[in-house]
C-alpha positions in Angstrom: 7.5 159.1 284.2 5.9 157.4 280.9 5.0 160.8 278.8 3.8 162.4 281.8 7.6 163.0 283.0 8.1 166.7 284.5 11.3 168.1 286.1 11.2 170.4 288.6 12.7 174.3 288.5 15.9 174.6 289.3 16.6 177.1 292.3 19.7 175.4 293.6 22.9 173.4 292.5 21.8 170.6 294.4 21.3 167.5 292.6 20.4 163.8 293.2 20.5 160.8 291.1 17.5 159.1 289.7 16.7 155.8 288.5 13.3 154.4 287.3 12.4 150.6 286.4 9.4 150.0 283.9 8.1 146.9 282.2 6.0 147.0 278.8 4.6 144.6 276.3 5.4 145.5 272.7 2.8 143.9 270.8 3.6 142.9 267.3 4.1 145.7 264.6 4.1 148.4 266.9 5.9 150.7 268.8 6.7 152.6 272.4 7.9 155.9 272.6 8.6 157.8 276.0 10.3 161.1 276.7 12.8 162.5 279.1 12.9 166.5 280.2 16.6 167.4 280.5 19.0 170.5 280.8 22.0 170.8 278.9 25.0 169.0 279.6 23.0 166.3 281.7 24.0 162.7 281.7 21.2 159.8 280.8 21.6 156.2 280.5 18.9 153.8 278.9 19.2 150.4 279.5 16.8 147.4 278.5 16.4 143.9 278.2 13.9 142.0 275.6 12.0 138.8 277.1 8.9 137.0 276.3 6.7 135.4 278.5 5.0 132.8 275.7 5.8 129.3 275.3 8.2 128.4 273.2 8.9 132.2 272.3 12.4 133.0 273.1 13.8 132.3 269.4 13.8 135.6 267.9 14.1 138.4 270.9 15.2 141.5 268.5 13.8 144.4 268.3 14.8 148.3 267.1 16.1 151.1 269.5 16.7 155.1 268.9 16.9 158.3 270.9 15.7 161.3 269.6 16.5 164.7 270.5 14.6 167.9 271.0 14.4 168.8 267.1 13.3 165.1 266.7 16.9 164.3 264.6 17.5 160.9 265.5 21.1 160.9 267.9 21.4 157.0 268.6 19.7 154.4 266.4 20.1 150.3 266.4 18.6 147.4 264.6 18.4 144.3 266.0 19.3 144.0 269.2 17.7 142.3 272.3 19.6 144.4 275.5 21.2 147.6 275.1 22.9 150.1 277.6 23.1 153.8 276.2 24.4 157.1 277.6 24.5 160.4 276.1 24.7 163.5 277.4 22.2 166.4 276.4 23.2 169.0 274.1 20.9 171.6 274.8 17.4 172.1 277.1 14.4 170.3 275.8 12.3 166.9 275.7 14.3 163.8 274.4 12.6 160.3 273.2 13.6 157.2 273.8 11.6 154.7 271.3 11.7 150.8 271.0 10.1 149.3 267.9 8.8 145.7 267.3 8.1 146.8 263.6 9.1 144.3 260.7 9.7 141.5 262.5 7.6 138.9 264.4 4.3 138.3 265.0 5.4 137.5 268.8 4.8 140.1 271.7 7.7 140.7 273.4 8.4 142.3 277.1 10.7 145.1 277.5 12.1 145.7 280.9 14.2 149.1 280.7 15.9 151.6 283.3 16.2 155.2 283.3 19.0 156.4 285.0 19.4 160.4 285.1 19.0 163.3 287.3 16.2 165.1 289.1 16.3 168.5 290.4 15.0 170.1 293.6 14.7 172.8 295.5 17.3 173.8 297.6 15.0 174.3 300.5 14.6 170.8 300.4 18.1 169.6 300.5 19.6 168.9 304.0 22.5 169.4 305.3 21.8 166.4 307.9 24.5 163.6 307.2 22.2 160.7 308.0 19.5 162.1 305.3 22.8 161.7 302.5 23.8 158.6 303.5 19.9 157.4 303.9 19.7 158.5 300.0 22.8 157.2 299.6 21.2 153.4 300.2 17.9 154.7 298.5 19.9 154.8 295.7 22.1 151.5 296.1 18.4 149.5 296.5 17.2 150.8 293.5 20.3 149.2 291.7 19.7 145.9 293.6 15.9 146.4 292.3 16.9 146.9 288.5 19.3 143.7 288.5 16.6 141.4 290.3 14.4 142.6 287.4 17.0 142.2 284.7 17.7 138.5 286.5 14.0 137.8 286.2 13.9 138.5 282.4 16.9 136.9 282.1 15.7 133.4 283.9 12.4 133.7 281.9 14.1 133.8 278.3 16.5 131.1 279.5 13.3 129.1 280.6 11.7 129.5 277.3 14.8 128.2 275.7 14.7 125.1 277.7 10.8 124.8 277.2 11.4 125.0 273.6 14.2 122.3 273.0 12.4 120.0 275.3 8.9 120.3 273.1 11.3 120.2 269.3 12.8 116.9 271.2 9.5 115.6 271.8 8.6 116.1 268.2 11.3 115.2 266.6 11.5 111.8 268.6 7.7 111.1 267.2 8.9 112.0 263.8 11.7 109.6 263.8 9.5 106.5 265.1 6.8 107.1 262.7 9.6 107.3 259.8 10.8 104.0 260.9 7.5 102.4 261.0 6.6 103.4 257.6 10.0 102.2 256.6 9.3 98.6 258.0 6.0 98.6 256.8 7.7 99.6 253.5 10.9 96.8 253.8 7.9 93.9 254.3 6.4 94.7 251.5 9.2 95.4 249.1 10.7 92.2 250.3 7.4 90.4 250.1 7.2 91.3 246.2 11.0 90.5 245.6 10.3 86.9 246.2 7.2 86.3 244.5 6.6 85.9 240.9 3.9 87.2 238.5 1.9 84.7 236.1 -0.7 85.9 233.5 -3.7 84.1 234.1 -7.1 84.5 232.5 -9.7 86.8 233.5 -13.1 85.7 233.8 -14.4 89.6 233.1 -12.7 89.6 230.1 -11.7 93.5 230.8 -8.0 94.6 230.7 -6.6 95.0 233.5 -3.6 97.4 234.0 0.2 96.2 235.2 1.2 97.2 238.4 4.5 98.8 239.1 7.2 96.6 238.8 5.8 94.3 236.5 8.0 92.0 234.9 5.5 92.1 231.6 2.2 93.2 230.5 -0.8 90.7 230.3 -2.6 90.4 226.8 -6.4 91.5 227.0 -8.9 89.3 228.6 -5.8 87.8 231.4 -4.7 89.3 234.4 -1.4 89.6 236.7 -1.2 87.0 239.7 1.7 87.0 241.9 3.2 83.9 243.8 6.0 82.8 245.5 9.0 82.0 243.9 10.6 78.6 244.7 14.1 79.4 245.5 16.6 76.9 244.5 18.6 76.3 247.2 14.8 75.2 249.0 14.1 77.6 251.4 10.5 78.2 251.4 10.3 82.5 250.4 7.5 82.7 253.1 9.8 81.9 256.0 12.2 84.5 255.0 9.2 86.8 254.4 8.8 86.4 258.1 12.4 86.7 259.0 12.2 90.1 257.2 8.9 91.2 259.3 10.9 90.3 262.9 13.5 92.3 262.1 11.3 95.1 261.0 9.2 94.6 264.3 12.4 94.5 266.2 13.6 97.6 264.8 10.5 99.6 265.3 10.7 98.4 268.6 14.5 99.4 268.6 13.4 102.9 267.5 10.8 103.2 270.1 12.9 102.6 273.0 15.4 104.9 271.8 12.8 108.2 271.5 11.7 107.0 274.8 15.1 107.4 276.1 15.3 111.0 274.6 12.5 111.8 276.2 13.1 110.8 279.5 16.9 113.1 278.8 14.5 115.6 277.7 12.5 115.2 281.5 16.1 114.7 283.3 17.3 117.6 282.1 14.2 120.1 283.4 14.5 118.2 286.5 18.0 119.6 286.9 17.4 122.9 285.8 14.8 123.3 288.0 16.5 121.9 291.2 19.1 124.0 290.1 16.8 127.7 290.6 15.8 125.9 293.7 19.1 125.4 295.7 19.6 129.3 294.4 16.3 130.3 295.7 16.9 128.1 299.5 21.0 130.3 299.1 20.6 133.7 298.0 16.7 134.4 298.5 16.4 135.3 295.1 16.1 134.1 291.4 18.5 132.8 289.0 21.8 134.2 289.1 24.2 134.4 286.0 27.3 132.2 288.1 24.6 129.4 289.2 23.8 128.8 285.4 27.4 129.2 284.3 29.3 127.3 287.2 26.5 124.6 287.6 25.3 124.0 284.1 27.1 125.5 281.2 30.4 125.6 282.6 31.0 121.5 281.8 29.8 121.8 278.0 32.0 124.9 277.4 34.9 123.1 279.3 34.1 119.9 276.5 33.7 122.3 273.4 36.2 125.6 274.5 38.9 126.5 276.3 37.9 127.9 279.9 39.8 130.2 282.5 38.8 130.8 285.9 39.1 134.6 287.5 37.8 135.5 291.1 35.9 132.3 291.0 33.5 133.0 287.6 34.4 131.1 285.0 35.6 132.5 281.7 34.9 131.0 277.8 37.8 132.0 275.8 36.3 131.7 272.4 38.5 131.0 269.5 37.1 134.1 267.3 37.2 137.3 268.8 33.9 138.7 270.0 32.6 141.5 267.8 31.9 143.2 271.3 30.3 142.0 274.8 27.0 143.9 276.0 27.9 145.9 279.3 26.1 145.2 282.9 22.7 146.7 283.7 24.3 148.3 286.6 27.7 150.0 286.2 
């Protein structure tokens, strides 16, 4: 059907429903543009879902979608959106396009998986009157729907697996950044403290060069003497050195302190894509199939919007009522 799409001649009323499942990659900067022969007055529904299949890929899944009619005058156009289910019904006889643009955003390829629902016309030598052939196109029809939600519930599971991908690797990171900030900042403490309880005598120099003050210097040496630092003697007689050394345990215990606790995240990290993938399992051994919207709701969302929302249950689904009122929820691939 991709630009090759032909319709064949009307000779009779008789009609069946149609509906075709394609998968593209829409490389960055560019464009995909397919067409649709109708008649006037016939009904055509576009629907589509944006994945990616890289790494750590899922942040920005946008891209732009418009429907152009025979005279190329643009009849539907949208900005920014990653699913999208459009009907319309044609004005008048002719070719319409269907276009979705990864222009002017990322860098990323993305994978759109869309459906073409419409009508195709035969021959009315070729329609039967047998009641077994209707009903026989009947569940032709009916699989093809299952077909199209398994293939949106694939592109679904693989964005959501991205997503979880890409928080585990930015907790990984961030862990490592926070232990290497808090060794730098004991290494830092030991030696701030280590210079807070010494003292700084001008002694000569045997080079008889000047020699420049370091920061913090209580005063400048004259020319031909140079900075020494020692340790103060404090006067209630504690020896500085030993409370030098008090200040590196600490240091070492909280760098160890640190250590332990970004090990802990990661191992959350781990736990959690443990569960998420013993979760798909139990859904694969259930239903034969992947990832279902109610398994990830009822089994792993469902407590954190119960903690941070208020939640109704209908039919057995559960329900987030938000506090804000939705601008407006996407409609199902299949109606």
């Amino acid at each position: 059907m991709r630009f090759s799409a032909t319709t064949l001649l009307v000779t009779a009323l008789g009609w069946v429903s149609a509906a075709t499942a394609h998968t593209i990659q829409l490389k960055a900067h560019s464009r995909e543009c397919f067409h649709e022969t109708l008649h006037r007055d016939d009904l055509m529904t576009v629907t589509f879902q944006v994945g990616d299949r890289e790494f750590g890929g899922s942040g920005n899944l946008e891209i732009d979608f418009w429907v152009e009619d025979p005279l190329r005058n643009r009849q539907y156009y949208k900005q920014a959106i990653s699913n999208e289910d459009y009907s319309f019904t044609a004005h008048a006889d002719g070719k319409y396009n269907y276009c979705f643009s990864n222009e002017g955003w990322t860098s990323n390829s993305k994978e759109v998986s869309f459906n073409v629902h419409g009508i195709v016309y035969v021959p009315e030598s070729e329609m039967s009157a047998d009641p077994l052939e209707a009903e026989v196109r009947k569940l032709s029809d009916a699989l093809t729907q299952v077909k199209d939600e398994q293939s949106y519930i694939v592109v679904r599971e693989r964005v959501h697996r991205n997503t979880a991908e890409s928080t585990n690797g930015r907790v990984k990171w961030w862990s490592i950044f926070q232990l290497a900030v808090v060794i730098g900042e004991g290494i830092f403490q030991v030696w701030w403290l280590k210079r807070f309880f010494e003292s700084s005598t001008c002694v000569p120099n045997s080079a008889r060069l000047p020699i420049l003050a370091p920061i913090g210097s209580s005063h400048i040496c004259p020319l031909g003497s140079e900075e020494r630092w020692e340790l103060r003697t404090l006067p209630f007689g504690c020896n500085a050195s030993s409370l030098t050394v008090i200040s590196v345990v600490v240091s070492i215990l909280g760098t160890f302190a640190a250590i332990a606790a970004g090990w802990g995240m990661l191992c959350l990290a781990k736990s959690m894509r443990r569960h998420w993938k013993a979760i798909n399992d139990e859904t694969v051994n259930d239903q034969g199939q992947g990832w279902s919207s109610s398994t990830l709701w009822n089994k792993l969302l469902f407590p954190l919007a119960r903690t941070f929302g208020k939640v109704r249950q209908r039919g057995g689904q559960s329900l987030l009522v938000e506090e804000a009122q939705d601008n407006g929820e996407t409609r199902p691939l299949i109606e």
